[in-house]
PyMOL commands that place a pseudoatom at each C-alpha (Angstrom):
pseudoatom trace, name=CA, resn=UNK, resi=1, chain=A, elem=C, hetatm=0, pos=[4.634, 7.362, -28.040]
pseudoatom trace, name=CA, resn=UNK, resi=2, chain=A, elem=C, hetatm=0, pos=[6.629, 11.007, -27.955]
pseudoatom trace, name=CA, resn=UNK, resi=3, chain=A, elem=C, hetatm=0, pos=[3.218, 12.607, -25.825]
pseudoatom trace, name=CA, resn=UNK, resi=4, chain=A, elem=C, hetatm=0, pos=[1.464, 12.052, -22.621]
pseudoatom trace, name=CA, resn=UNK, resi=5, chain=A, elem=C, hetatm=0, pos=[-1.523, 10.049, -23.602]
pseudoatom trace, name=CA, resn=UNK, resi=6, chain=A, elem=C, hetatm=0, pos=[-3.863, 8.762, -20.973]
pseudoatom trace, name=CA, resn=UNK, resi=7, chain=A, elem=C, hetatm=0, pos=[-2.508, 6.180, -18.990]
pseudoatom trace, name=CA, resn=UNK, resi=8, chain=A, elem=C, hetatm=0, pos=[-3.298, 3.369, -16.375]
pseudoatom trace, name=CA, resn=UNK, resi=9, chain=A, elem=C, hetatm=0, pos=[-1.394, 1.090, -14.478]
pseudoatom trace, name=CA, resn=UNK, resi=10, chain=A, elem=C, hetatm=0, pos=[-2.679, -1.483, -11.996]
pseudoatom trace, name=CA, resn=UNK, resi=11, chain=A, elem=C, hetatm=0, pos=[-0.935, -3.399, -9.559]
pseudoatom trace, name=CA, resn=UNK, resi=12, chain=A, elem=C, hetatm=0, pos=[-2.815, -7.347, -8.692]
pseudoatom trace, name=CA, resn=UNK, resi=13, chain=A, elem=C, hetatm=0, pos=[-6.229, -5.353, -10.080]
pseudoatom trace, name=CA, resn=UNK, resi=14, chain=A, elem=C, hetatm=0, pos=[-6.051, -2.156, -7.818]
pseudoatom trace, name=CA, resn=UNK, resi=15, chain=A, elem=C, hetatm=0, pos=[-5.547, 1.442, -9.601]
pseudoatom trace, name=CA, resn=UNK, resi=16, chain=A, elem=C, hetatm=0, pos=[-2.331, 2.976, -9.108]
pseudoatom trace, name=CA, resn=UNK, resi=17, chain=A, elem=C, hetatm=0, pos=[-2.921, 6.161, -7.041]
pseudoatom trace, name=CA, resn=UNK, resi=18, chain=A, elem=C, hetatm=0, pos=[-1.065, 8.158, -9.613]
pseudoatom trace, name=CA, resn=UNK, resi=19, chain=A, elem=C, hetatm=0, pos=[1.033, 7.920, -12.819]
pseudoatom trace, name=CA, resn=UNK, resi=20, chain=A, elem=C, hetatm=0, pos=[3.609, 9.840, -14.797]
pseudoatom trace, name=CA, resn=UNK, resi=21, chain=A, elem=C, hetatm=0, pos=[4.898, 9.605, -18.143]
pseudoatom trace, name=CA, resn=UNK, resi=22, chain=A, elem=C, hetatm=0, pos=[8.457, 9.128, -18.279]
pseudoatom trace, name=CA, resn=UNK, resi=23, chain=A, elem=C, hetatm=0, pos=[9.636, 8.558, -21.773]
pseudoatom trace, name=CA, resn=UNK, resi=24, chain=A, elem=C, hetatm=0, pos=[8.105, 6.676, -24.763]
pseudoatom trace, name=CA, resn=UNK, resi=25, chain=A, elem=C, hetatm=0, pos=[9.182, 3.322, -23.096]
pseudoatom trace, name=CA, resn=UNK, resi=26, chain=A, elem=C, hetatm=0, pos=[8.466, 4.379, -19.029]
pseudoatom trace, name=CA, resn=UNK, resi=27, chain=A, elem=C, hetatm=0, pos=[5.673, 5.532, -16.662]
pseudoatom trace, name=CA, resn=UNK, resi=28, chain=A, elem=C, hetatm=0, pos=[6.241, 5.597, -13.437]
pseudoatom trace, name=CA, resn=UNK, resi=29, chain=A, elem=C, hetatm=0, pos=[3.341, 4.688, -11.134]
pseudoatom trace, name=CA, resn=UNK, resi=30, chain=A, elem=C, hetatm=0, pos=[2.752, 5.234, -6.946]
pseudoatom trace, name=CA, resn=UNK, resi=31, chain=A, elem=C, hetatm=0, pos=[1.705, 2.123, -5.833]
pseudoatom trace, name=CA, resn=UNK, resi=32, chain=A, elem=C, hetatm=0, pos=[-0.676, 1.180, -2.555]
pseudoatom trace, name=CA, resn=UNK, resi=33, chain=A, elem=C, hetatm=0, pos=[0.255, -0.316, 0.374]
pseudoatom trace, name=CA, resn=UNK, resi=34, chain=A, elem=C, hetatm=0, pos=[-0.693, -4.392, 0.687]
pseudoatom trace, name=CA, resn=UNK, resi=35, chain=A, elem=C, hetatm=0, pos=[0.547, -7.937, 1.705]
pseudoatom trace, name=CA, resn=UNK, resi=36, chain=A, elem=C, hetatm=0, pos=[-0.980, -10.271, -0.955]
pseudoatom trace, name=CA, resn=UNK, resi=37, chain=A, elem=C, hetatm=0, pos=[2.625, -11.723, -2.406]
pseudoatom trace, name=CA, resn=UNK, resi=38, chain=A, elem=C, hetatm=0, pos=[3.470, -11.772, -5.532]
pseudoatom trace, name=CA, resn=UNK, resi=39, chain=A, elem=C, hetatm=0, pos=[1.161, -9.337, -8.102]
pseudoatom trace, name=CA, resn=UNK, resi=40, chain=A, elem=C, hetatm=0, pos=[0.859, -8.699, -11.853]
pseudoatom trace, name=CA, resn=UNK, resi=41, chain=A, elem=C, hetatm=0, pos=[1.277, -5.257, -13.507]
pseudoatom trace, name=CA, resn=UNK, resi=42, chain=A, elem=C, hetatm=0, pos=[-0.944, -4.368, -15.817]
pseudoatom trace, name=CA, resn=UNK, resi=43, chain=A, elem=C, hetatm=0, pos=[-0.196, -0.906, -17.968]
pseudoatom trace, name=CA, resn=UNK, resi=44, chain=A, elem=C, hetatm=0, pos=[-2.681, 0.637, -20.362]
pseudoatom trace, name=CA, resn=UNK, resi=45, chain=A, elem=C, hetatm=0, pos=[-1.845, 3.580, -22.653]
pseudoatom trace, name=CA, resn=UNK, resi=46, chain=A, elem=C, hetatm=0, pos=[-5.033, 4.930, -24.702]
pseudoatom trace, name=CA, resn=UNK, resi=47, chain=A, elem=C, hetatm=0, pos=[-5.850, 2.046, -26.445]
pseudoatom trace, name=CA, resn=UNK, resi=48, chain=A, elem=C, hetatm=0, pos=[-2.962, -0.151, -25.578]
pseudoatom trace, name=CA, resn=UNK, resi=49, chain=A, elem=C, hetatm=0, pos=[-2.464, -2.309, -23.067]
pseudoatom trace, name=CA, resn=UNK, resi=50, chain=A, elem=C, hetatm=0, pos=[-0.149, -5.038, -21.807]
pseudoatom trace, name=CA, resn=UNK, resi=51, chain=A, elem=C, hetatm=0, pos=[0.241, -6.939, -18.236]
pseudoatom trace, name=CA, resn=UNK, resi=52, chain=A, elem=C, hetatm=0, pos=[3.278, -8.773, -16.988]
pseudoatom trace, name=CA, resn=UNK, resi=53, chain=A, elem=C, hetatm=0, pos=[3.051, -11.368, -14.169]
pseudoatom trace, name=CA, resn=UNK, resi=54, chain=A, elem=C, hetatm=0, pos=[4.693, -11.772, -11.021]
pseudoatom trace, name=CA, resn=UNK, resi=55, chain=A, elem=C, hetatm=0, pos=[6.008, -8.300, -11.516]
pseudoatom trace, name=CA, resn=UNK, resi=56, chain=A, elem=C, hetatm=0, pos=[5.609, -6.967, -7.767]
pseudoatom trace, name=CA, resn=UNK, resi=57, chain=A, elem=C, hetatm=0, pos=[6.030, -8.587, -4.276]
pseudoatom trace, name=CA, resn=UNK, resi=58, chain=A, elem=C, hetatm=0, pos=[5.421, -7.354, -1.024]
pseudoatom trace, name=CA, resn=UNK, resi=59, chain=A, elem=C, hetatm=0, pos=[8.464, -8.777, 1.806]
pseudoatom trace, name=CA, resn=UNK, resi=60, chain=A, elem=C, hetatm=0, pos=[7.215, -11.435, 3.783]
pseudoatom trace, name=CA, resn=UNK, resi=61, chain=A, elem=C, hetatm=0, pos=[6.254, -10.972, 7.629]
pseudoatom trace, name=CA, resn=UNK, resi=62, chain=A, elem=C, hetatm=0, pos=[9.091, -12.125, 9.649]
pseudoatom trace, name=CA, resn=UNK, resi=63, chain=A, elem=C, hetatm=0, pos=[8.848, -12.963, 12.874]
pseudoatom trace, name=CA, resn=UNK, resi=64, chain=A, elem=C, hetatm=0, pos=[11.759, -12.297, 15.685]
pseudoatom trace, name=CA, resn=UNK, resi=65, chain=A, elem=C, hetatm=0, pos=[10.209, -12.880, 19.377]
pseudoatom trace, name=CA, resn=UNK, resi=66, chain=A, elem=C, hetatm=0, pos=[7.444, -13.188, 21.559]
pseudoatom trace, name=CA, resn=UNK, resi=67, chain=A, elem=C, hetatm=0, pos=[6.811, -11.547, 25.112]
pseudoatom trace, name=CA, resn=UNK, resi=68, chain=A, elem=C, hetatm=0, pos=[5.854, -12.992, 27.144]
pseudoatom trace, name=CA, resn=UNK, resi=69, chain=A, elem=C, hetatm=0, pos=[7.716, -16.262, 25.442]
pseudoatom trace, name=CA, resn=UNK, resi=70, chain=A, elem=C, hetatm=0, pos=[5.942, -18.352, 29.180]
pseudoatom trace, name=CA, resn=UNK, resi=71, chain=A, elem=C, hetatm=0, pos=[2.815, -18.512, 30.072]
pseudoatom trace, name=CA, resn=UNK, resi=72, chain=A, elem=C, hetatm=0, pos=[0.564, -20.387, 32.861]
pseudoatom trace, name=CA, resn=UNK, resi=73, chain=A, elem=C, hetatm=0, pos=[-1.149, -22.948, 31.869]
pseudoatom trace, name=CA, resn=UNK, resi=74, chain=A, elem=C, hetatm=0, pos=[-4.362, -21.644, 32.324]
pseudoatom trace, name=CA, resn=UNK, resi=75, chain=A, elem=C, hetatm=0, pos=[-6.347, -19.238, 32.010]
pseudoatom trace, name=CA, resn=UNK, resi=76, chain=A, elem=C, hetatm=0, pos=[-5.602, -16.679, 28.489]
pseudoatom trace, name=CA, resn=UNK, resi=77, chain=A, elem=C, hetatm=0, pos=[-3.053, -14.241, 28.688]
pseudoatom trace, name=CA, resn=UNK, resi=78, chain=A, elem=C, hetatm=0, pos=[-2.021, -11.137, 25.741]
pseudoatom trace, name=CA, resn=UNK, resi=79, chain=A, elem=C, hetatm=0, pos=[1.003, -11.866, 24.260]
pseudoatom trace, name=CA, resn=UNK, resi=80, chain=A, elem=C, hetatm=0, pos=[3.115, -9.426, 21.894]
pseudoatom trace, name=CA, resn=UNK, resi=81, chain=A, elem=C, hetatm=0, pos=[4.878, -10.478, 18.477]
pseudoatom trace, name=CA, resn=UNK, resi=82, chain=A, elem=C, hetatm=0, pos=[7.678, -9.117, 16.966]
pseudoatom trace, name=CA, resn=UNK, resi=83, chain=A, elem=C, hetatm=0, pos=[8.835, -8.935, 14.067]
pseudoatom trace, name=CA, resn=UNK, resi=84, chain=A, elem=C, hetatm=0, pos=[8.907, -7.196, 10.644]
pseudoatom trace, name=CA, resn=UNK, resi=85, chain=A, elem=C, hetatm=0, pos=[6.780, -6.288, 7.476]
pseudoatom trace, name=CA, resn=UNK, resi=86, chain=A, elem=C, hetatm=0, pos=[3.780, -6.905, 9.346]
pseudoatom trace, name=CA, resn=UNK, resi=87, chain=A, elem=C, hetatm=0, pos=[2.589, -4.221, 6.859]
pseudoatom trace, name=CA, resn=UNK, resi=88, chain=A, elem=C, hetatm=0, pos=[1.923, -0.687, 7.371]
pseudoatom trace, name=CA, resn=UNK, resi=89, chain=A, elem=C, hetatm=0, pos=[-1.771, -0.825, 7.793]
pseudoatom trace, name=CA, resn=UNK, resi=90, chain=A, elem=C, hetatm=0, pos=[-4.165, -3.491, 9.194]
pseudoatom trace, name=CA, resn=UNK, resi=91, chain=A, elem=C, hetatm=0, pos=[-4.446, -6.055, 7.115]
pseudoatom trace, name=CA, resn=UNK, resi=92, chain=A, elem=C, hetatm=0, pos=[-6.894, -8.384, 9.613]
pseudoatom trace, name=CA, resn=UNK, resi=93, chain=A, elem=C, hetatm=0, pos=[-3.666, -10.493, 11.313]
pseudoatom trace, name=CA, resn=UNK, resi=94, chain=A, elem=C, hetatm=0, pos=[-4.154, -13.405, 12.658]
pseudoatom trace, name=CA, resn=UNK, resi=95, chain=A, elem=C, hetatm=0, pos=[-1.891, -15.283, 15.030]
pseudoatom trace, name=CA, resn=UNK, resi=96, chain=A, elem=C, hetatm=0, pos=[-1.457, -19.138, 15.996]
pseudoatom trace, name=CA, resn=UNK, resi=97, chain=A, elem=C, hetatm=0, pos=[0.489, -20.871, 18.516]
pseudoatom trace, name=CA, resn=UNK, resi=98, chain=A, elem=C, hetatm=0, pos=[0.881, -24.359, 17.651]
pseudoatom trace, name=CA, resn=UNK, resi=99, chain=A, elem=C, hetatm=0, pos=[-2.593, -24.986, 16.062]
pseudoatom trace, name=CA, resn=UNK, resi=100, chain=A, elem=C, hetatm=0, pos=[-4.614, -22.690, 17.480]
pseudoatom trace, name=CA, resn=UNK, resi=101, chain=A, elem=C, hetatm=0, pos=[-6.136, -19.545, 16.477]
pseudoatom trace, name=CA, resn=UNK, resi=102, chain=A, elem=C, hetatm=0, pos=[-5.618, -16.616, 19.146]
pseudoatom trace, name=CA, resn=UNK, resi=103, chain=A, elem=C, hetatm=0, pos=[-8.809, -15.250, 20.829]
pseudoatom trace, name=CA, resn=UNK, resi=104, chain=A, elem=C, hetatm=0, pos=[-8.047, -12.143, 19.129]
pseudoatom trace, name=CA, resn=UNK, resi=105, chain=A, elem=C, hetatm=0, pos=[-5.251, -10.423, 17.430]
pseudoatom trace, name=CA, resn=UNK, resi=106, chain=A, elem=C, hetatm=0, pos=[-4.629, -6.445, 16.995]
pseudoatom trace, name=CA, resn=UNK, resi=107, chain=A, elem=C, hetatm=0, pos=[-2.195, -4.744, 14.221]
pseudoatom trace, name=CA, resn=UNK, resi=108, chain=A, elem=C, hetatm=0, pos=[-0.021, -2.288, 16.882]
pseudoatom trace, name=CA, resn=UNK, resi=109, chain=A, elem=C, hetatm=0, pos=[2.654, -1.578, 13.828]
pseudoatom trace, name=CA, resn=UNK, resi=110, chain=A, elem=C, hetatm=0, pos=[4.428, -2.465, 11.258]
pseudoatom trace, name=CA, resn=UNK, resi=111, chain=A, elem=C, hetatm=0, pos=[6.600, -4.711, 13.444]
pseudoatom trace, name=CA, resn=UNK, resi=112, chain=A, elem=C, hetatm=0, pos=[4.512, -5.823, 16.105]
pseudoatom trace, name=CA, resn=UNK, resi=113, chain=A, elem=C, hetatm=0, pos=[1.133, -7.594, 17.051]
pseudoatom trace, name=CA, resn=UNK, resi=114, chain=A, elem=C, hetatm=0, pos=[-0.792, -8.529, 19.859]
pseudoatom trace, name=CA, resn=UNK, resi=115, chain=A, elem=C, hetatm=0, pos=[-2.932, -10.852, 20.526]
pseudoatom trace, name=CA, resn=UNK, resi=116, chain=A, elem=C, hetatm=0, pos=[-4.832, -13.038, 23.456]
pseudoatom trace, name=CA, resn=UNK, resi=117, chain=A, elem=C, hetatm=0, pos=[-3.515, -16.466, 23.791]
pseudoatom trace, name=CA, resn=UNK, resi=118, chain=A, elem=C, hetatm=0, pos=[-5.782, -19.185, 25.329]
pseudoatom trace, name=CA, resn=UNK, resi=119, chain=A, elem=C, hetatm=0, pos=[-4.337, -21.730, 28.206]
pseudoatom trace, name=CA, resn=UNK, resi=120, chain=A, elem=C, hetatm=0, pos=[-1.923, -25.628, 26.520]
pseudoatom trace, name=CA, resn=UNK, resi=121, chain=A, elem=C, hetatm=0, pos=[-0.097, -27.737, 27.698]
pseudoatom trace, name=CA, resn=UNK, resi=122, chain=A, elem=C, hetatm=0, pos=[1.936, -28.102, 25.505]
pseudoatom trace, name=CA, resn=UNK, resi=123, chain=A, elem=C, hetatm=0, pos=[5.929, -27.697, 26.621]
pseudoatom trace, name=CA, resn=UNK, resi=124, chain=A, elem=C, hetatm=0, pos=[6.907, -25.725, 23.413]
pseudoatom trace, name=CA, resn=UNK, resi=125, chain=A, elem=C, hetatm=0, pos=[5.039, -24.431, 20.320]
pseudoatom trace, name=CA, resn=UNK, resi=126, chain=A, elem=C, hetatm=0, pos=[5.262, -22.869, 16.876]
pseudoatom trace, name=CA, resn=UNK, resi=127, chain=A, elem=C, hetatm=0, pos=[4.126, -19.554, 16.602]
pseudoatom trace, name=CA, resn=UNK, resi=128, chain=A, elem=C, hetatm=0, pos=[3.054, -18.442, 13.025]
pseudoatom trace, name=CA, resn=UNK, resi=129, chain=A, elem=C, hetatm=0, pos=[1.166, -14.840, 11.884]
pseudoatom trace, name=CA, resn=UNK, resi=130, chain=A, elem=C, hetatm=0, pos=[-0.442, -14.273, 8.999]
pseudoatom trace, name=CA, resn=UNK, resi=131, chain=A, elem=C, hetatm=0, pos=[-1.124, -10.683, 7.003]
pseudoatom trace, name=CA, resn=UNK, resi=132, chain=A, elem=C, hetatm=0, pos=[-3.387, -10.689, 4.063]
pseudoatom trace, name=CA, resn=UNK, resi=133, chain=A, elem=C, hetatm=0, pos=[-1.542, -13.603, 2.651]
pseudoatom trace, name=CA, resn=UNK, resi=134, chain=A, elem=C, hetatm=0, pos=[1.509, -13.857, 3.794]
pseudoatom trace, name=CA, resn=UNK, resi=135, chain=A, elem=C, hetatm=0, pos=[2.465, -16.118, 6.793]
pseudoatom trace, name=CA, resn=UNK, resi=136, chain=A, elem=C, hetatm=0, pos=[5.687, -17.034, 8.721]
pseudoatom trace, name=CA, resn=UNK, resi=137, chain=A, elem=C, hetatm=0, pos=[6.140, -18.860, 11.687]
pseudoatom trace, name=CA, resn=UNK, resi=138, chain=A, elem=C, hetatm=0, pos=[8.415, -19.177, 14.393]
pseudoatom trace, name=CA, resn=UNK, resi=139, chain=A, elem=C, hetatm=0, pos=[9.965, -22.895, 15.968]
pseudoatom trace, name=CA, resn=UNK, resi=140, chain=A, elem=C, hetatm=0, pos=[9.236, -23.145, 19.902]
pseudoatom trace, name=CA, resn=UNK, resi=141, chain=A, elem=C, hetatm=0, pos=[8.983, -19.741, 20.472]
pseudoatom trace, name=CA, resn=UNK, resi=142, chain=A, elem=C, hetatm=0, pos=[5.447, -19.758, 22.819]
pseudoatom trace, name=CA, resn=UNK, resi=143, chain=A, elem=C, hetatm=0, pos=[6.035, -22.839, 26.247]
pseudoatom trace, name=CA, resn=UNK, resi=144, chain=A, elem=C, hetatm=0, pos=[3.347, -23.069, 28.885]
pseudoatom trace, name=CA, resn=UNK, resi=145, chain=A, elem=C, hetatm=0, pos=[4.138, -24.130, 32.505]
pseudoatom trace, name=CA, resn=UNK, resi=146, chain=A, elem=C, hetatm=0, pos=[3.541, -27.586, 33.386]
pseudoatom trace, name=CA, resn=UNK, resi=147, chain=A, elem=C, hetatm=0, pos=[1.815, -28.302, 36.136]
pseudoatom trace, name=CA, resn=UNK, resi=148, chain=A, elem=C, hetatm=0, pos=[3.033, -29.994, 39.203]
pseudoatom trace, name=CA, resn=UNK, resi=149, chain=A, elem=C, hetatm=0, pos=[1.615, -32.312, 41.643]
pseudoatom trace, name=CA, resn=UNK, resi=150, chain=A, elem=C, hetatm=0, pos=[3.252, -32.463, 45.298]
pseudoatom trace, name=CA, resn=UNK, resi=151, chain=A, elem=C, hetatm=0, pos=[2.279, -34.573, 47.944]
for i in range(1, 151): cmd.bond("trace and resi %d" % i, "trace and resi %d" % (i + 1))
show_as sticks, trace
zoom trace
């Protein structure tokens, strides 16, 4: 229409913090922060409503490195991840290396994590992070000493 009627728009079924009418074929809406991938719109004007699917996406997290990238084989040590779009609040991270779940993993930023890495064995393992639902991973970027026997 030619007026401002009341309007709506929601983004994967979350409220857009605020909307403006542009024109009789645009509104312009602020959208929240997330991870979750790929979303629908959905737009409402008084009555009227129509939704479009796989309108918005949120990047993916990439990772870059790990610090430290060696660690002893025992005993669990905190290890950083960097990286990128590791969003810009926390979104309940997780990290891995190979298959297993870190102890515990914080949100420091956008582009970094930590998290407490138990003992392996392994010579060289995957890394991968997930936020909300979007996960990366990185090839043989964690190692573990291997230990030596002397006689």
């Amino acid at each position: 229409g030619e007026a401002s009627y009341s309007r709506g728009v929601r983004v994967g079924g979350t409220a857009s913090e605020g909307t403006t009418w542009a024109s009789d074929s645009a509104v312009t809406a602020k959208m929240a922060d997330g991870s979750r991938g790929t979303l629908s719109v959905a737009v409402t004007v008084g009555i009227r409503g129509g939704s479009y699917t796989e309108a918005v996406s949120y990047d993916k997290v990439e990772l870059s490195t790990l610090v430290p990238s060696n660690r002893p084989a025992t005993g669990s040590v905190v290890v950083t991840v960097f990286g990128s779009d590791f969003a810009r609040a926390d979104y309940s991270a997780v990290g891995r290396v190979g298959f297993t779940s870190s102890e515990n993993t914080a949100w420091v930023s956008d582009t970094a994590l930590q998290a407490l890495v138990s003992a392996g064995v392994a010579i060289s393992r995957r890394v991968a992070v997930t936020v909300g639902e979007n996960v990366n991973t990185i090839s043989e970027a964690a190692s573990y000493n291997v230990a030596m026997v002397s006689t």
